[in-house]
N, CA, C and O atoms as a CHARMM CRD file, in Angstrom:
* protein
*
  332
    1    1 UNK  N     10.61100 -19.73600  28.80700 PROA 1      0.00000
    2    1 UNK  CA     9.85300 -19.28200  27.66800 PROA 1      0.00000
    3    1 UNK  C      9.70300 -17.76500  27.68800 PROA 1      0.00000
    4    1 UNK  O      8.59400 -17.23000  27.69800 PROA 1      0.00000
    5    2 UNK  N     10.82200 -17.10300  27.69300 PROA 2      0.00000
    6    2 UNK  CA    10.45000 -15.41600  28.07300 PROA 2      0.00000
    7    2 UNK  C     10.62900 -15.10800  26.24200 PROA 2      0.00000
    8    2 UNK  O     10.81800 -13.92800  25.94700 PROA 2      0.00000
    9    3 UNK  N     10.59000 -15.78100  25.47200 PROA 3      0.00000
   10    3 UNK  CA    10.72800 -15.40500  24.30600 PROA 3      0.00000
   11    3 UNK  C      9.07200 -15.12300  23.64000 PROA 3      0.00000
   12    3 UNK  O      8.80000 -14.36800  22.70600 PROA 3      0.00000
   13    4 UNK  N      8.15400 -15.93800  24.40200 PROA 4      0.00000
   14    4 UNK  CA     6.91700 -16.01300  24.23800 PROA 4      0.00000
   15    4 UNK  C      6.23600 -14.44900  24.14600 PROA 4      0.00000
   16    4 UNK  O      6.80100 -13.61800  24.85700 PROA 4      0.00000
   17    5 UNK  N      5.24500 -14.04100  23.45600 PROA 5      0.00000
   18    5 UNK  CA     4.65300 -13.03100  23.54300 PROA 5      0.00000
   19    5 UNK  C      3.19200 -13.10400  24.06600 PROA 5      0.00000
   20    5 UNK  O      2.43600 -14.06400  23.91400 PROA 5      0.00000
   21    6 UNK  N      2.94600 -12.07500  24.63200 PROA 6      0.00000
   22    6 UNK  CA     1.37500 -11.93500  24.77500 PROA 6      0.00000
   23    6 UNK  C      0.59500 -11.95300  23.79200 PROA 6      0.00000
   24    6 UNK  O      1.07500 -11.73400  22.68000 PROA 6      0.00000
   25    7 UNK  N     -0.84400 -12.22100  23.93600 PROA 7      0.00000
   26    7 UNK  CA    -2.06900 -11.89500  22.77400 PROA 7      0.00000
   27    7 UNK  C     -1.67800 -10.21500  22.34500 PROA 7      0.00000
   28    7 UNK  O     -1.26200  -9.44200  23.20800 PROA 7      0.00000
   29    8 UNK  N     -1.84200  -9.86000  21.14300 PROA 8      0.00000
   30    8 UNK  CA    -1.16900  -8.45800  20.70900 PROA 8      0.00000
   31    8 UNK  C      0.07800  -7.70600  20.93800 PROA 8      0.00000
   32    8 UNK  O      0.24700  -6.52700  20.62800 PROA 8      0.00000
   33    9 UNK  N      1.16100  -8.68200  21.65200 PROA 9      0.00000
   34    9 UNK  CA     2.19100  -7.95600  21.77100 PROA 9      0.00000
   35    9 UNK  C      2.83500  -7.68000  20.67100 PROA 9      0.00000
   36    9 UNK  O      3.57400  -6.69500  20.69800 PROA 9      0.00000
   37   10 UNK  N      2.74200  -8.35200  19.61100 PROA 10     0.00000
   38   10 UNK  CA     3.66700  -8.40300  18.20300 PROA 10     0.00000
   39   10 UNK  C      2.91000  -7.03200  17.44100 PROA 10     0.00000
   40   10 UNK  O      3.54100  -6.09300  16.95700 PROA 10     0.00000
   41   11 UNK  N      1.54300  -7.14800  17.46000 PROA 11     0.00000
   42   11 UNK  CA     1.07900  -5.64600  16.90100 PROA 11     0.00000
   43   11 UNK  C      2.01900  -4.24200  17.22100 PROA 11     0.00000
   44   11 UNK  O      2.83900  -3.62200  16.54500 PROA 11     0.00000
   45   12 UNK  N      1.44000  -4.05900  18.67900 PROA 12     0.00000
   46   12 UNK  CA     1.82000  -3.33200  19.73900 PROA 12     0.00000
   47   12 UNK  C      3.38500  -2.82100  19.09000 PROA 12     0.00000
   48   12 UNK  O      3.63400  -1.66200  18.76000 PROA 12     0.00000
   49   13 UNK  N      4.30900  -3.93500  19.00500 PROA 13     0.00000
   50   13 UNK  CA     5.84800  -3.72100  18.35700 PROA 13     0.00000
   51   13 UNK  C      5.63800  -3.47000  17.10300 PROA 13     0.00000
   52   13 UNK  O      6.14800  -2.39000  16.80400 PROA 13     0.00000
   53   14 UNK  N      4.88800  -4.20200  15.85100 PROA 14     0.00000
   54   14 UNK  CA     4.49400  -3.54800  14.97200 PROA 14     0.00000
   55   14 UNK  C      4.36000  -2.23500  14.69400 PROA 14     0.00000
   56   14 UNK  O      4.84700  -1.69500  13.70100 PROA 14     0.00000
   57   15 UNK  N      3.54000  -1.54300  15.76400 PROA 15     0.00000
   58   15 UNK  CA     2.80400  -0.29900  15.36000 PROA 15     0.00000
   59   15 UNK  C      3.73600   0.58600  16.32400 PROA 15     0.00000
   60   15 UNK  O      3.13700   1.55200  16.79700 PROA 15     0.00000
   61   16 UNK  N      4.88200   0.47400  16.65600 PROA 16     0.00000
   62   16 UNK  CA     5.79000   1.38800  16.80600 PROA 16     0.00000
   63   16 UNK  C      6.95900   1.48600  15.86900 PROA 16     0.00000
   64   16 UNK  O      7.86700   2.25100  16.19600 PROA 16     0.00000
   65   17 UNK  N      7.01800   1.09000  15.21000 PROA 17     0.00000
   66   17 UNK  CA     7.88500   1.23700  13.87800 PROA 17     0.00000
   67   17 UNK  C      8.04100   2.11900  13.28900 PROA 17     0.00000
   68   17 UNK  O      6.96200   2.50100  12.83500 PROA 17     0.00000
   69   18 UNK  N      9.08600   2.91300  12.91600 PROA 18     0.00000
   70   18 UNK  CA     9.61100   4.05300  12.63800 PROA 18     0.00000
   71   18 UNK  C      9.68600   4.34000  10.56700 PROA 18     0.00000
   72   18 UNK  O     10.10200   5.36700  10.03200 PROA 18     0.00000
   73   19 UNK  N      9.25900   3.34500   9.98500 PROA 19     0.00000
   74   19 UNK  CA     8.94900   3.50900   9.05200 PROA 19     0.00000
   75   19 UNK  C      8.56600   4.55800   8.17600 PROA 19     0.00000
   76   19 UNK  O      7.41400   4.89100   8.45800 PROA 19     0.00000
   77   20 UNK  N      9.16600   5.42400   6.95500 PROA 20     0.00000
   78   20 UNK  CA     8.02600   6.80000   6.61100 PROA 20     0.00000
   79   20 UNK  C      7.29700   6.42300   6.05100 PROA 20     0.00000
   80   20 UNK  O      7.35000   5.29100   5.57100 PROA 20     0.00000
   81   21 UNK  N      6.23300   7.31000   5.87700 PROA 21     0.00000
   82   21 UNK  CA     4.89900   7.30800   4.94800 PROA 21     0.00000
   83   21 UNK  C      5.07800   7.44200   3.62300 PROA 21     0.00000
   84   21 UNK  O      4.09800   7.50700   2.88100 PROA 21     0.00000
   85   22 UNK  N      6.41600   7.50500   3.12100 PROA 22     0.00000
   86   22 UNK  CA     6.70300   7.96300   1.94400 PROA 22     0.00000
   87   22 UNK  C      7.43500   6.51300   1.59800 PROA 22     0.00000
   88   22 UNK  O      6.86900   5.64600   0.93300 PROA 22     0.00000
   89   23 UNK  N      8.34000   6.41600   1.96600 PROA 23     0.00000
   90   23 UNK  CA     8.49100   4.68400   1.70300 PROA 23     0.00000
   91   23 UNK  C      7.60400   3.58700   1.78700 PROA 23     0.00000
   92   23 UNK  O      7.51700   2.62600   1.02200 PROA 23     0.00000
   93   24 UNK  N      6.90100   3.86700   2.89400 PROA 24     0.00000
   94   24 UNK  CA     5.19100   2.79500   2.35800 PROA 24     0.00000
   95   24 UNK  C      5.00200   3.46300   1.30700 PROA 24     0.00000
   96   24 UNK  O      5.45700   2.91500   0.30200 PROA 24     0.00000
   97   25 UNK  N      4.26600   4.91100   1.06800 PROA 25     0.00000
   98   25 UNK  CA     4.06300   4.77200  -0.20400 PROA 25     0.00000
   99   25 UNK  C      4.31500   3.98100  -1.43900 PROA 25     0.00000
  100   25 UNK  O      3.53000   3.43700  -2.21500 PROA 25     0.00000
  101   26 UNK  N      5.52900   4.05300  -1.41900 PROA 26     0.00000
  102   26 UNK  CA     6.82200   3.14900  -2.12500 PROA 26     0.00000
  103   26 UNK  C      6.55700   1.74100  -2.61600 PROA 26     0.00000
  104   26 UNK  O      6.54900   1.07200  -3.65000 PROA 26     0.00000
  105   27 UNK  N      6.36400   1.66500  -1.44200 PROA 27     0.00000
  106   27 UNK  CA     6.46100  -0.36400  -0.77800 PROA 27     0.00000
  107   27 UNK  C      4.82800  -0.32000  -1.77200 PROA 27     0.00000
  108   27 UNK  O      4.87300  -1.10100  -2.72300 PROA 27     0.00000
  109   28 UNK  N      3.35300   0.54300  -1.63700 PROA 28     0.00000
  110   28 UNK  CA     2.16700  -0.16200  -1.87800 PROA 28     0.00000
  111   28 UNK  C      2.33900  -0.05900  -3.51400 PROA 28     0.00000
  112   28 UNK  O      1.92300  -0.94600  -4.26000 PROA 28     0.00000
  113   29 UNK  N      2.82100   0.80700  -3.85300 PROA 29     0.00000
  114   29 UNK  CA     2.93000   1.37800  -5.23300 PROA 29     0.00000
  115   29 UNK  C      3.72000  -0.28500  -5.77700 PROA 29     0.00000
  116   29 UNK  O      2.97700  -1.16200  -6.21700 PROA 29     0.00000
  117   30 UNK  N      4.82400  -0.45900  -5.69800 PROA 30     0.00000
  118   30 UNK  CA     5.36700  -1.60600  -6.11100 PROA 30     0.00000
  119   30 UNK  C      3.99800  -2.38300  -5.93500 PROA 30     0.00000
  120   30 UNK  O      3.21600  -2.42800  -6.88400 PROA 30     0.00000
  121   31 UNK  N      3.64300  -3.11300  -4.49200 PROA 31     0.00000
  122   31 UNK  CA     2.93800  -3.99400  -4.75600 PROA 31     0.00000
  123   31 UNK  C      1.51400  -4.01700  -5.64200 PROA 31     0.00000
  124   31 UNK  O      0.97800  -5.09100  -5.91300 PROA 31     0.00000
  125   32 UNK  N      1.01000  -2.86700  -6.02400 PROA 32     0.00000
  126   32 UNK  CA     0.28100  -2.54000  -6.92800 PROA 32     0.00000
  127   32 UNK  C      0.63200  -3.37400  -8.74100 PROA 32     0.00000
  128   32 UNK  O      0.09600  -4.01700  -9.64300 PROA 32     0.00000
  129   33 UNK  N      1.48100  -2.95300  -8.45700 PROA 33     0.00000
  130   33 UNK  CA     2.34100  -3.28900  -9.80300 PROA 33     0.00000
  131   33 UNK  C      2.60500  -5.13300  -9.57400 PROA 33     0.00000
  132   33 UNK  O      2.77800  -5.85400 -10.55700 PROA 33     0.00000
  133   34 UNK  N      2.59800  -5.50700  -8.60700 PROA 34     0.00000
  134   34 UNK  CA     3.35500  -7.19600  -8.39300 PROA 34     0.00000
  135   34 UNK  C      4.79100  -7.34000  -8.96400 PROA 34     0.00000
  136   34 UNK  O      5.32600  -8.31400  -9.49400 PROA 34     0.00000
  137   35 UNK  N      5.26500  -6.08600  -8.70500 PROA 35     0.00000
  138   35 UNK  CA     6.84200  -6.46400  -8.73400 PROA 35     0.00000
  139   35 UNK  C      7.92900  -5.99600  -7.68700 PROA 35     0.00000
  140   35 UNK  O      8.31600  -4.83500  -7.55800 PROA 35     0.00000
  141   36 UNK  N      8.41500  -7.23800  -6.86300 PROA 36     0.00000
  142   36 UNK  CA     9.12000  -6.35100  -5.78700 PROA 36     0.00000
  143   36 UNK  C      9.89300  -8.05200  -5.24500 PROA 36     0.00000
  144   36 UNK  O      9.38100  -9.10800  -4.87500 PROA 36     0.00000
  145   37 UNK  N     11.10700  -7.67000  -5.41200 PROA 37     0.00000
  146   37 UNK  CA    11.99100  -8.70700  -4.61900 PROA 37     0.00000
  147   37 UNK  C     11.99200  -8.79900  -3.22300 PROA 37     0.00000
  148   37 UNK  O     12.02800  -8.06000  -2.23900 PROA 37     0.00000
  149   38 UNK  N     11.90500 -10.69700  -3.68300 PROA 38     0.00000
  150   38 UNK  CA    11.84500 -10.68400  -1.81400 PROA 38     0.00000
  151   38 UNK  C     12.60900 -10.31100  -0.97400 PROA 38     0.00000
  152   38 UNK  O     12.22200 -10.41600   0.19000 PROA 38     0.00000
  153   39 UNK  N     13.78400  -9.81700  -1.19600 PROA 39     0.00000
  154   39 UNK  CA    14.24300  -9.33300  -0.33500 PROA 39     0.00000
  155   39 UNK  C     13.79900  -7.94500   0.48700 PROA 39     0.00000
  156   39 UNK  O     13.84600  -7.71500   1.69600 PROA 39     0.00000
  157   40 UNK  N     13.28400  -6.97900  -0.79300 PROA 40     0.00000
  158   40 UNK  CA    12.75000  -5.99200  -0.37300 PROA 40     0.00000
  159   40 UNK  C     11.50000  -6.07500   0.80200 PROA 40     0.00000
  160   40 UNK  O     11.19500  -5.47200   1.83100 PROA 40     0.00000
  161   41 UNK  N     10.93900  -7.29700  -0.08400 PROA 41     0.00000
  162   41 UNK  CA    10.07600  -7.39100   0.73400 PROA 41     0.00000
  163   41 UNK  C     10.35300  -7.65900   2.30700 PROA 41     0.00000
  164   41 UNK  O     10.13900  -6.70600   3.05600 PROA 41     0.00000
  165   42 UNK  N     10.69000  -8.55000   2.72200 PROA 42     0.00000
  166   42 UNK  CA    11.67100  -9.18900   3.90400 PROA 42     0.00000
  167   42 UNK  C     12.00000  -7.13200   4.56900 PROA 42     0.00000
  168   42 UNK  O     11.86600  -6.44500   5.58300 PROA 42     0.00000
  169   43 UNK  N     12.19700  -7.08500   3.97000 PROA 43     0.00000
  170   43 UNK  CA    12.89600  -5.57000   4.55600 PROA 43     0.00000
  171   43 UNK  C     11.29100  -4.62600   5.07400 PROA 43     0.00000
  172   43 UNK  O     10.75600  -4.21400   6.10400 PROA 43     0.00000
  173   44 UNK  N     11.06800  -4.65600   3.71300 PROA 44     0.00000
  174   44 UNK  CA     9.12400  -3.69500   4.02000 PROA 44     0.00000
  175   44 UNK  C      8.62700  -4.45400   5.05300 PROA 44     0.00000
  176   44 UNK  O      7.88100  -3.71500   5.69600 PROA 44     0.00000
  177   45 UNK  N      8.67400  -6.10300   5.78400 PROA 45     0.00000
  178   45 UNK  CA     7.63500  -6.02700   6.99700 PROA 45     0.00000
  179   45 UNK  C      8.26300  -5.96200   8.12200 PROA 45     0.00000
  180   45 UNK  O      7.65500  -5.97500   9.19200 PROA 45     0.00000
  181   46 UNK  N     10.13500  -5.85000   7.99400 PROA 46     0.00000
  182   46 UNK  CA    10.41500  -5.42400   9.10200 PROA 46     0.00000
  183   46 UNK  C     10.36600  -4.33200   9.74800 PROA 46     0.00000
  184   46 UNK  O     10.24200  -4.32700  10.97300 PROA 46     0.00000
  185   47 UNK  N     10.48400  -2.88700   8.79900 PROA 47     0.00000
  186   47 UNK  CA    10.49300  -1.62500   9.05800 PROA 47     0.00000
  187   47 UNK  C      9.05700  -0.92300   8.79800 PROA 47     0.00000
  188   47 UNK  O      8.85100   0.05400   9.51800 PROA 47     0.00000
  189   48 UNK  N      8.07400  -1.25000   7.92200 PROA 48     0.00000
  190   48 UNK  CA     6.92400  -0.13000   7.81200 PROA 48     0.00000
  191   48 UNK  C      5.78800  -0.88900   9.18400 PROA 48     0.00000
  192   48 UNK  O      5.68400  -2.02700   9.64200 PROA 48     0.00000
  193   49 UNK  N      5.08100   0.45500   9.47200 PROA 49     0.00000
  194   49 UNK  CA     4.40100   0.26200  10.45200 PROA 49     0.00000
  195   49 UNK  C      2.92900   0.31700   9.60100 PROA 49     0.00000
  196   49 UNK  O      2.45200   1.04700   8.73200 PROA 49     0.00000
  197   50 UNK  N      2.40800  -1.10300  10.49700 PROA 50     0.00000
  198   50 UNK  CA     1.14200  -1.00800   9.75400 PROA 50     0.00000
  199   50 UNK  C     -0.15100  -0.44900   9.15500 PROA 50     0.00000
  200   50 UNK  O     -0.86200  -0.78900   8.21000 PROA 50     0.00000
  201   51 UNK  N     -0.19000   0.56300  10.08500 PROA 51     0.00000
  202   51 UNK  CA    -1.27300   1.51500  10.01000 PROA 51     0.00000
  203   51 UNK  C     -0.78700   2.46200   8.88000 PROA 51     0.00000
  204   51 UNK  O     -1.59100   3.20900   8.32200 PROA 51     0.00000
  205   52 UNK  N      0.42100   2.43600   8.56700 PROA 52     0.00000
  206   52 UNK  CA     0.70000   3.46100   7.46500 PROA 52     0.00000
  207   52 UNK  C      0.56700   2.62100   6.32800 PROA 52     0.00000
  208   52 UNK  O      0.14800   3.37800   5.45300 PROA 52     0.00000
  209   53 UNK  N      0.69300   1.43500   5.82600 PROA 53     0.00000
  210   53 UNK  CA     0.16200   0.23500   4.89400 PROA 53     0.00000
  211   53 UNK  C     -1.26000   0.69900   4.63500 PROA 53     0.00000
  212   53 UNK  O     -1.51300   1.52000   3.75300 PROA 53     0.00000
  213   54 UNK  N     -2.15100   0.17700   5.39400 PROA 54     0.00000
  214   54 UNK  CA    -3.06500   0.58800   5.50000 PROA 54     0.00000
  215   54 UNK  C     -3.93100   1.98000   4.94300 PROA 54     0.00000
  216   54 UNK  O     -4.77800   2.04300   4.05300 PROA 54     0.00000
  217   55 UNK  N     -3.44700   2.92300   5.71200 PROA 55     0.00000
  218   55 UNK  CA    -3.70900   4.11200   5.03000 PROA 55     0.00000
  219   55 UNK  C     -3.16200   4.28900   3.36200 PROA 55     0.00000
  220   55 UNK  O     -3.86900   4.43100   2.36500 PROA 55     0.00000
  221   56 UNK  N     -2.05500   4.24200   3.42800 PROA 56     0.00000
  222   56 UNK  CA    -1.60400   4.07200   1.67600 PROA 56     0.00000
  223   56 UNK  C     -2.34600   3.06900   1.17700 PROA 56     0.00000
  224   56 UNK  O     -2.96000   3.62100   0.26400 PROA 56     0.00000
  225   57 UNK  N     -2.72700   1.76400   1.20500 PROA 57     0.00000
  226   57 UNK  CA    -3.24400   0.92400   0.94300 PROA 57     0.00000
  227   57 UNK  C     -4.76200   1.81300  -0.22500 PROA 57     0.00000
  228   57 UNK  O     -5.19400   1.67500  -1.36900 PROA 57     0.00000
  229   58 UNK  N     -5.04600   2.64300   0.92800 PROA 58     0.00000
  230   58 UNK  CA    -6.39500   2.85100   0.93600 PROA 58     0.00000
  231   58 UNK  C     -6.34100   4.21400  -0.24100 PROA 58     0.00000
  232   58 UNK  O     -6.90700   4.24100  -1.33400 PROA 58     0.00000
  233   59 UNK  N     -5.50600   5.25600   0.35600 PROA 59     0.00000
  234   59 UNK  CA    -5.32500   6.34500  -0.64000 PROA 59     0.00000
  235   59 UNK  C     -5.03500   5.97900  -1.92500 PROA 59     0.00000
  236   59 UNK  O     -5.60800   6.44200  -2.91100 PROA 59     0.00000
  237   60 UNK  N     -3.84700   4.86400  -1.95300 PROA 60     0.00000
  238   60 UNK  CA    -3.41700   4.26700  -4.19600 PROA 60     0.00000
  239   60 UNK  C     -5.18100   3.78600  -4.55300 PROA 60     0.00000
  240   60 UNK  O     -5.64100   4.07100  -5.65900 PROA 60     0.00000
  241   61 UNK  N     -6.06200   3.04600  -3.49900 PROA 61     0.00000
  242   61 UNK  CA    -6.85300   2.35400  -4.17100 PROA 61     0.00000
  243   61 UNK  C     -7.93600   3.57400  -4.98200 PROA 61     0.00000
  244   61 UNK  O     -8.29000   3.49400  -6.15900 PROA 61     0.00000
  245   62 UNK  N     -8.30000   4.60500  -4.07500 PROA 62     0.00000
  246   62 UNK  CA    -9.16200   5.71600  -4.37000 PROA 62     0.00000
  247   62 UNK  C     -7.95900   6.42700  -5.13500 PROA 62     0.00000
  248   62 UNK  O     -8.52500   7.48900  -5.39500 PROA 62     0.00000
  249   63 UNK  N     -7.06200   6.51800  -5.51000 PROA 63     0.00000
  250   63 UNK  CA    -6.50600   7.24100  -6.37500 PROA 63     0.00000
  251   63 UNK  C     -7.06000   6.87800  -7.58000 PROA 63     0.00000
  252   63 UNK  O     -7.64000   7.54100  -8.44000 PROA 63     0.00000
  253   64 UNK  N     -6.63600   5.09700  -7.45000 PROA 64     0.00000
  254   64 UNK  CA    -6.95900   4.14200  -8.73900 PROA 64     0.00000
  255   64 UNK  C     -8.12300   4.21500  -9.49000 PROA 64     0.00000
  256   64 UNK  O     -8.27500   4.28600 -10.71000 PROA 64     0.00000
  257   65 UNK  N     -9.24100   4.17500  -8.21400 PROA 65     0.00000
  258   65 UNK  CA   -10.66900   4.33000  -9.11100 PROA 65     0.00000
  259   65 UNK  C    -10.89500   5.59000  -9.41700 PROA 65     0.00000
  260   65 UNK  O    -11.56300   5.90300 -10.40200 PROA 65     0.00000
  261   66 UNK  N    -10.43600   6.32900  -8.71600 PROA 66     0.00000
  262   66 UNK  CA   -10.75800   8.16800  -9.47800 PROA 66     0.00000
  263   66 UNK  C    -10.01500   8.30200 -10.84500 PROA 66     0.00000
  264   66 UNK  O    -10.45000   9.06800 -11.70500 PROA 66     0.00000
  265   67 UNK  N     -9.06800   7.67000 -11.01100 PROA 67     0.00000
  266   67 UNK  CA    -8.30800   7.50100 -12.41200 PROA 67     0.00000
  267   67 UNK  C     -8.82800   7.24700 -13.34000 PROA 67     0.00000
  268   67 UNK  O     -9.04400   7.99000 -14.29800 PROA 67     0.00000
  269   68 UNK  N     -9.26100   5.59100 -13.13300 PROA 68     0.00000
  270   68 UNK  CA   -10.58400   4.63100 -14.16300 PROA 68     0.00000
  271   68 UNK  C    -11.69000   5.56000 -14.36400 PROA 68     0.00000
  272   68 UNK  O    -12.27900   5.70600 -15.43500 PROA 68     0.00000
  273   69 UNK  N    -12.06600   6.48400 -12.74700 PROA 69     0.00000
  274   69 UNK  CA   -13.25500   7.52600 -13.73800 PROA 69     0.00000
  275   69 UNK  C    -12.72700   8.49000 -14.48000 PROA 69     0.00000
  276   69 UNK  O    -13.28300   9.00100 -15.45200 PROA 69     0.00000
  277   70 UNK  N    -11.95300   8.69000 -14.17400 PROA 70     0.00000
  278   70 UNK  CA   -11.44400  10.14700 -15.31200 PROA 70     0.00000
  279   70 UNK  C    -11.29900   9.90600 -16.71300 PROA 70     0.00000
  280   70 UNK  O    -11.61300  10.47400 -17.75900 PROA 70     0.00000
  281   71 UNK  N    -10.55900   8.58800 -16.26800 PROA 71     0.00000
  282   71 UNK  CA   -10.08300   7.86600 -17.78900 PROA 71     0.00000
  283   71 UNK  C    -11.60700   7.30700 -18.76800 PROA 71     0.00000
  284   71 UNK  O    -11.69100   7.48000 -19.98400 PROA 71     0.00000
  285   72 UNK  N    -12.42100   6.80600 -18.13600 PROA 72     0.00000
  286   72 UNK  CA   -13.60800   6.66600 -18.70900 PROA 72     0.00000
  287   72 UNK  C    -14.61300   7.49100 -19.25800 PROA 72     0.00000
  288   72 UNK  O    -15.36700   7.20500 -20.18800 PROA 72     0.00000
  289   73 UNK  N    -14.54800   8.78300 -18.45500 PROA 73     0.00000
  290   73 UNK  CA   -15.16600   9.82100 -18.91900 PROA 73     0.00000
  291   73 UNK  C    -14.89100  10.94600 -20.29900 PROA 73     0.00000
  292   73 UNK  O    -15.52000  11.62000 -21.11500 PROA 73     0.00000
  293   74 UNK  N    -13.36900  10.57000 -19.85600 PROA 74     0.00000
  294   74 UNK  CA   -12.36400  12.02600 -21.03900 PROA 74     0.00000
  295   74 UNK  C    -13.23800  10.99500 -22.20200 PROA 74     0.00000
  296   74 UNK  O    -14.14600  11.32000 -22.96700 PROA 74     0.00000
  297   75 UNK  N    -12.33900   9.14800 -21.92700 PROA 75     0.00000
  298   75 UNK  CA   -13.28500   8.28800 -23.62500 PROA 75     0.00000
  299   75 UNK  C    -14.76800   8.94600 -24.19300 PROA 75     0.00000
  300   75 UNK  O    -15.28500   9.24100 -25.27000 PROA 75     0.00000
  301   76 UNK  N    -15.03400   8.96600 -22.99500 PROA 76     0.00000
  302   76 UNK  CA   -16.76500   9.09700 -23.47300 PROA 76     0.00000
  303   76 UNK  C    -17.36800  10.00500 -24.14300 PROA 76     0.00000
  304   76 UNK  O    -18.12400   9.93300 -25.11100 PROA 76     0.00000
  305   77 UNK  N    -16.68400  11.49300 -23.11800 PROA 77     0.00000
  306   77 UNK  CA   -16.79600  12.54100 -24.25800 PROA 77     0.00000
  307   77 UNK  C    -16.62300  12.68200 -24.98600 PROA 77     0.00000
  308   77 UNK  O    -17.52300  13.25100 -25.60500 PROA 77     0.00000
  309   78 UNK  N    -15.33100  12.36100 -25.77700 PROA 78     0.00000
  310   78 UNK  CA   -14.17000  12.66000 -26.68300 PROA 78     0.00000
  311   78 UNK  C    -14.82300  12.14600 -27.72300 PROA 78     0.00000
  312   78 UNK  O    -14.50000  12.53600 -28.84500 PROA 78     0.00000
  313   79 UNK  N    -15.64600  11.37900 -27.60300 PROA 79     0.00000
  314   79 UNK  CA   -17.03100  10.38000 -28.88800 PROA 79     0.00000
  315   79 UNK  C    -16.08500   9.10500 -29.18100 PROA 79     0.00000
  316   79 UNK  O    -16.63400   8.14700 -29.72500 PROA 79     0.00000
  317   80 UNK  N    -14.52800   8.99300 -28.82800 PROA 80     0.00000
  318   80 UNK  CA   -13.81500   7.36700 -29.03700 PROA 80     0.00000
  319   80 UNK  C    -14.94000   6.18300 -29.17300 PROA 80     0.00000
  320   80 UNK  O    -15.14000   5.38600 -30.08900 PROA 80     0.00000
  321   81 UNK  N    -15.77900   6.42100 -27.56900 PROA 81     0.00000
  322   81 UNK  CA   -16.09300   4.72300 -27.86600 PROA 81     0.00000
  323   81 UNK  C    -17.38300   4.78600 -28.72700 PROA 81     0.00000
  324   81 UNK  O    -17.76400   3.66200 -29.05400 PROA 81     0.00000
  325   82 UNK  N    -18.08100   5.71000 -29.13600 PROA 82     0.00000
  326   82 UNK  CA   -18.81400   5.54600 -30.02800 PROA 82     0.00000
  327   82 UNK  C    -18.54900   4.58600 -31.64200 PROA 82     0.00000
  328   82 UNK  O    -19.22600   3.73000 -32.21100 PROA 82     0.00000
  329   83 UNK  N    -17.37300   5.17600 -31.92400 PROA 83     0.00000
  330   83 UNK  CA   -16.82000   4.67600 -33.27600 PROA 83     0.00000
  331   83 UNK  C    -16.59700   3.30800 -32.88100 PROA 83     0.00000
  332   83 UNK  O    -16.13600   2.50000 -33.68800 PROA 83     0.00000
């Protein structure tokens, strides 16, 4: 059974993955959207390292809501949703 892994060894290999931060980018942006072939996909969990998921994960989401505020505010001023 030498194929067996330890408790966290699969992370551990995970989180040495040579993956860029710019192709996660990539990879969260698609999944944002819900469009991305499985194959791609199959490919994104072999090569991106998780902690960079993660971090992008986190930066599109605060991009997202700083957007919705911007976008809500320009409406508001602008007198749109009044009418």
């Amino acid at each position: 059974m030498a194929d067996e892994l330890k408790p966290g060894e699969d992370l551990k290999r995970a989180m040495q993955r040579k993956g860029s931060f710019l192709g996660t980018l990539r990879a969260v942006a698609w999944s944002f959207f819900g469009v991305r072939k499985g194959s791609e996909y199959e490919k994104d969990v072999s090569q991106l390292n998780p902690l960079h998921v993660i971090a992008a994960g986190v930066l599109a989401a605060v991009l997202f809501v700083l957007g919705l505020i911007l976008l809500v505010r320009w409406v508001v001023s602008s007198g749109a949703a009044m009418n």
